[in-house]
Each structure stands twice: as C-alpha cells, then as structure tokens.
C-alpha positions as CSV (number, residue, x, y, z in Angstrom):
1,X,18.2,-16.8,33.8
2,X,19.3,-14.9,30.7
3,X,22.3,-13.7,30.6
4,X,21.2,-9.6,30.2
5,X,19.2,-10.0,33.0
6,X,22.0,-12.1,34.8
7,X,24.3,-9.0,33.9
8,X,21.9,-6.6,34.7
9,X,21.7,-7.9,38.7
10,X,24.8,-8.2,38.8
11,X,25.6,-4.1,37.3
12,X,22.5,-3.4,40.6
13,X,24.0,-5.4,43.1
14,X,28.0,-3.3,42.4
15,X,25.9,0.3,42.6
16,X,24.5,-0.9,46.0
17,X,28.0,-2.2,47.1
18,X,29.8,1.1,46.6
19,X,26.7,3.0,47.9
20,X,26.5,0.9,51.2
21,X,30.4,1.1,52.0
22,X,30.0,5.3,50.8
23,X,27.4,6.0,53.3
24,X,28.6,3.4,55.5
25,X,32.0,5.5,56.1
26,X,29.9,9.0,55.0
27,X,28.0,7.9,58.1
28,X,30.6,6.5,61.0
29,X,32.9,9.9,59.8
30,X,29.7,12.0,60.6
31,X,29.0,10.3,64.1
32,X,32.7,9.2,65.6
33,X,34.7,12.6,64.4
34,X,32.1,15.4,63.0
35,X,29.7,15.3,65.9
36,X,32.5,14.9,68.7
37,X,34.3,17.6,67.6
38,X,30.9,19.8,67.4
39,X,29.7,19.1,70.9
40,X,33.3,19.0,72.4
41,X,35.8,21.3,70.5
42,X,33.0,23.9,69.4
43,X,33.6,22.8,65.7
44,X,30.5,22.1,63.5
45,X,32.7,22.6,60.3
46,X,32.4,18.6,59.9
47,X,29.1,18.0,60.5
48,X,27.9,21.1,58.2
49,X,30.0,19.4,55.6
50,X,29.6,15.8,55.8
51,X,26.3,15.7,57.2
52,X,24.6,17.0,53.7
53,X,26.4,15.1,51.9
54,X,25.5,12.2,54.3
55,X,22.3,13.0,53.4
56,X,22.0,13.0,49.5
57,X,24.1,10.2,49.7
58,X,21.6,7.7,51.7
59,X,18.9,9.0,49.2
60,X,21.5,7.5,46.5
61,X,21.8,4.5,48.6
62,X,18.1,3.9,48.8
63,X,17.9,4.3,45.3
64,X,20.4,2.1,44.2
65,X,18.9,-0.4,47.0
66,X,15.7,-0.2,45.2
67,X,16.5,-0.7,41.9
68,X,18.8,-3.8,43.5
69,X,15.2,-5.4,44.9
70,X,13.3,-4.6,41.6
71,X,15.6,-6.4,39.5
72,X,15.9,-9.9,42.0
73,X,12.3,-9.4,42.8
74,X,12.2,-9.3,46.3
75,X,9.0,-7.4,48.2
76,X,9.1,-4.7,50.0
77,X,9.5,-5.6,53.5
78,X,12.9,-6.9,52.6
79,X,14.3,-3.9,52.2
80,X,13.9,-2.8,55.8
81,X,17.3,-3.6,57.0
82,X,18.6,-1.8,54.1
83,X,16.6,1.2,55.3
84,X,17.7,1.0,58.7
85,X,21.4,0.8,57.7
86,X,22.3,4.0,56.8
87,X,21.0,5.6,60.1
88,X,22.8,3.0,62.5
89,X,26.6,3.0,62.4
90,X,28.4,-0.2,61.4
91,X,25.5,-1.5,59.6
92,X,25.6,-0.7,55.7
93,X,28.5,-3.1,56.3
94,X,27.0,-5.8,57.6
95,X,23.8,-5.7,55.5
96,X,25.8,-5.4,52.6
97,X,27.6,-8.6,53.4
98,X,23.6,-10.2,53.5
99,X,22.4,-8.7,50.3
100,X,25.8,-9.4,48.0
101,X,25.0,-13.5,49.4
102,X,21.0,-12.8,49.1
103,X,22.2,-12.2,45.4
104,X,24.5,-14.5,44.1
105,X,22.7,-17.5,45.8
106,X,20.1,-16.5,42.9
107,X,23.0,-16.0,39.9
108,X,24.8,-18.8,38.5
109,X,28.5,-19.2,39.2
110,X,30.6,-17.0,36.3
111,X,31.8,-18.7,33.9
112,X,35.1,-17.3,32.0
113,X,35.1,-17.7,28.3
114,X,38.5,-18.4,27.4
C-alpha cells in the first residue's frame, strides 16, 4: 500500500473516530438527561436543543463512515452496524472499537523516521 493512500485511511478512519464518540455522547445526553427531563420535569429545552444537533451530527457521522468504507474498500452491507449505531445508545462506542481494528489490521504498523 502506498503511503498517500496509507495516509489517506488513516486521515478517514480519525474523522469517523471523533464522529462516533460525538454522536455517541450527542446521543446517550439526548436519551439519559434530555428526554427524562421532558417527560418527567416538563422540560423539552434539552431535547429541542440537542436533539437537532443530534441529528445533523449522525448525518456527519454517516458521512464520514462512508468515505471511511470507500477508501478501505469494504461493501456496503458492512456498514450496517455503523448505521445502526447512532440510533442505539452505547453503540458508536463499541462499533468504533470494531472499525479502528477492521482498519489497522489492513495498514502496516507506523514506522517513525528518526
């Protein structure tokens, strides 16, 4: 594998780290304090808030996730627990772990010029 390409992977797979902990957090904020304190304190300040940005987030997410398969050539149907991540709390974590070891299985250990 060349080494642009190498790089380039590797720039895919950090944009799809920092958007599966974003709406990983974006997401457990929104279910475990914005949607108690709607139904049980009469407050839907949180979830008018945090649920948008939820929203535009996960398209980020699914973006970044997609550019992330393109670029290691998987199909399609691998992204599916990717998809399913940002709708079920915990999970961007946990997928995340599976993708970042999906990917460097493929990249050669770094080696430091010094």
């Amino acid at each position: 594998m060349s080494t642009p390409v190498r790089a380039d992977l590797r720039g895919a797979l950090l944009r799809f780290r920092v958007m599966a902990y974003t709406v990983g957090v974006m997401l457990l904020v929104l279910v475990f304090v914005g949607v108690p304190l709607q139904i049980w304190a009469d407050a839907p300040g949180v979830v008018h808030v945090v649920g948008p940005v939820h929203g535009f987030l996960y398209i980020v997410y699914l973006l970044a996730a997609a550019d992330l398969a393109r670029r290691a050539g998987w199909p399609v149907w691998q992204l599916w627990d990717v998809v399913l991540a940002g709708f079920i709390p915990f999970a961007a974590f946990f997928v995340e772990r599976r993708v970042v070891h999906r990917v460097e299985r493929r990249l050669p250990a770094r080696t430091d010029p010094a």
